[in-house]
N, C-alpha and C positions, 0 to 999 in steps of 0.2 A: 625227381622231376617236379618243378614247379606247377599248380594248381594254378591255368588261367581260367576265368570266370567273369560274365559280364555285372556289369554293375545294375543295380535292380531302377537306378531312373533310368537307364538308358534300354530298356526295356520295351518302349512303347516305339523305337523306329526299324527301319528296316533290320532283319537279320545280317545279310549280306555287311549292311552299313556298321552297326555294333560290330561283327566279327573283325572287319577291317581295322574299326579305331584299337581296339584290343589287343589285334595284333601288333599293328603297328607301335603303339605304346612299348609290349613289350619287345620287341625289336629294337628301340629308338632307344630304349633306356637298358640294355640288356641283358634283359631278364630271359632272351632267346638271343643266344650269342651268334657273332655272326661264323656259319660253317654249316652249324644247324639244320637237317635235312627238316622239311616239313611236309611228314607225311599225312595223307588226306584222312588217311583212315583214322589215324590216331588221334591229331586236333578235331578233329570232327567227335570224338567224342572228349575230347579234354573242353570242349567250347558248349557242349550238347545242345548241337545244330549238325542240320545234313550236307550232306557234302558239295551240294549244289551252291547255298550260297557260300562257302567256302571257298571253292572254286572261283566266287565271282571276288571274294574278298582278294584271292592270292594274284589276280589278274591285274587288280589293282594296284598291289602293293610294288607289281612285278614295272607299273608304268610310272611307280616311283622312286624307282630303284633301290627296293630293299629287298625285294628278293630277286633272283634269275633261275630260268630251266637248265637245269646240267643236265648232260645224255648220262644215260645210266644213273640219276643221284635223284632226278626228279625237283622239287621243288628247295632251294637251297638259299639262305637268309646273306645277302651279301655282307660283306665288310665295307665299313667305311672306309675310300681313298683320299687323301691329300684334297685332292682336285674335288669332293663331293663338300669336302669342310668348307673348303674353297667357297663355292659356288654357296650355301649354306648363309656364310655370314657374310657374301657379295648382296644377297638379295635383303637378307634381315637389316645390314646396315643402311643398305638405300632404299629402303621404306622408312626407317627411322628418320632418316633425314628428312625425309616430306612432312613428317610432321614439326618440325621447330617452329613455322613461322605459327602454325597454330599454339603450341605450349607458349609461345611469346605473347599472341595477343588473347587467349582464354585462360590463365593460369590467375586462379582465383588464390587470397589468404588463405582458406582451408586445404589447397592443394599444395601451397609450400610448407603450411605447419605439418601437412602427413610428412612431406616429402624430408623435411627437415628432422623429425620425428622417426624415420628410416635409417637416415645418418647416424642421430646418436647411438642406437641398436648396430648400426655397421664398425662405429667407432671401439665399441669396446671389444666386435670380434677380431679386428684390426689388432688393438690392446694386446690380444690374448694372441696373436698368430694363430686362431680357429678358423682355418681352410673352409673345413667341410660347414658350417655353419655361414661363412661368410657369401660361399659362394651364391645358394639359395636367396641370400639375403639381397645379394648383388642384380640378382635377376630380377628382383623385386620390385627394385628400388626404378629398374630401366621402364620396367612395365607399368609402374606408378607413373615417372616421368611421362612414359609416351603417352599414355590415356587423357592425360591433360590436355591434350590435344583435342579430345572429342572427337576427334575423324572416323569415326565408327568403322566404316567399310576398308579405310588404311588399316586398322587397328585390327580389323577380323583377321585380312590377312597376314598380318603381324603375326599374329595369335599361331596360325598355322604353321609359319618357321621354328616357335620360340622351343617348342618341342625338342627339337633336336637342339638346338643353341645350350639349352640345361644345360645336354650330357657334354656338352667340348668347354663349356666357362669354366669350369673348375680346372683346367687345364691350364688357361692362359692365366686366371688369377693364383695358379700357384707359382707363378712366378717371383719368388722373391723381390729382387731387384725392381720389380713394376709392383708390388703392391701397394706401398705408401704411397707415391705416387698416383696410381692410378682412385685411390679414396680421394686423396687430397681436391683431385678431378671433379669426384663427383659432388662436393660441395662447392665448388667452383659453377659449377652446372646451376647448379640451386640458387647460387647469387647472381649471375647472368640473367635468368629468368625473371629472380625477383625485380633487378633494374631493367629490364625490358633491354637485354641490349643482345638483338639478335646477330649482329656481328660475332661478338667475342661468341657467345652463346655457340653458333655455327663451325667457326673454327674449333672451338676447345671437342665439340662434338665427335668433326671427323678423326681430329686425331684421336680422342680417347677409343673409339671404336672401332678403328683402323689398327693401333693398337693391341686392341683386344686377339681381334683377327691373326695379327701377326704372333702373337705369342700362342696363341692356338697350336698353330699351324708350324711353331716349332716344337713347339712341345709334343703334338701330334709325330710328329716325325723322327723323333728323338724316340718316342715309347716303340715308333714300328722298327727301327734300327736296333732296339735291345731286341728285341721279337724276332727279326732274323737272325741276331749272332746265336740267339738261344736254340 
């Protein structure tokens, strides 16, 4: 059994609030898989915190649906559905969108040399058919993009989808057939910006991330299809 532990800067806020982020991380990325009973007595000392703010952490997580009460099982870690990936990159992609016209009119020379700078490092894991390296890289590169934006309060709550967004991207970009492609996009992306031309910029947008979604959301469905013939 995995050894969770809070991290020593996150130390100075609420109990209850650490406990939750904590969990939730490991839930979201999963390192507590989903089926996983969570018992009070036992994280309560895997976390060494009492059970009360515990208690307030799993209330929480239960109103974001990562865990639910089963009769007789007690507190139990859901599974992601279709419908939750769904809703997931419904909301991450239409926040992103809010941000274009700002990336369009604040995107400074130092923000396209990162952002260019990002590509050539994508390009050679491209080169290589390196999945697992590119995928991280790929999130990267979104979260560089949308920051250009400056919209701070868009941006925060970005922040709190992207979480989960990690664990399903690597799904859609192993898509073969969409990968070249979908790079070739994102320097597509970078020259739109550079010429200020938030048309194409907008378009190339929803499809690339529309996209993303859809191949998700097959690939998602394809791994739960092996999972019940198994």
């Amino acid at each position: 059994m995995n050894q969770i532990t809070f991290q020593p800067l996150m130390e100075s806020r609420p109990i209850r609030e650490v406990a939750y982020e904590v969990l939730k991380h490991a839930i979201i990325t999963g390192e507590i898989p989903a089926g996983e009973r969570i018992v009070e007595t036992e994280y309560a000392d895997r976390l060494h915190i009492s059970r009360t703010p515990l208690r307030e952490a799993l209330r929480k997580l239960e109103r974001d649906g990562l865990v639910e009460y089963v009769m007789r099982r007690g507190v139990v870690v859901r599974a992601f559905t279709l419908d939750d990936v769904e809703e997931i990159y419904t909301i991450r992609n239409a926040l992103e969108m809010l941000t274009l016209p700002a990336i369009i009119a604040k995107a400074t020379a130092d923000d396209l040399a990162d952002l260019r700078a990002q590509l050539s490092e994508m390009d050679a894991m491209v080169a290589a058919g390196d999945i697992e390296q590119l995928s991280p890289l790929a999130r990267q590169f979104h979260t560089r993009l949308t920051a250009t934006s400056r919209q701070n309060r868009i941006l925060r709550v970005i922040e709190g989808q992207d979480e989960y967004i990690r664990r399903f991207s690597a799904m859609a970009i192993r898509q073969e057939s969409r990968l070249q492609e979908a790079h070739q996009e994102h320097h597509r992306l970078v020259d739109y910006v550079e010429a200020k031309d938030l048309k194409a910029f907008t378009e190339l947008m929803r499809h690339h991330i529309d996209e993303s979604k859809r191949n998700c959301l097959a690939a998602l469905a394809e791994q739960q299809r092996h999972q019940n013939r198994d």
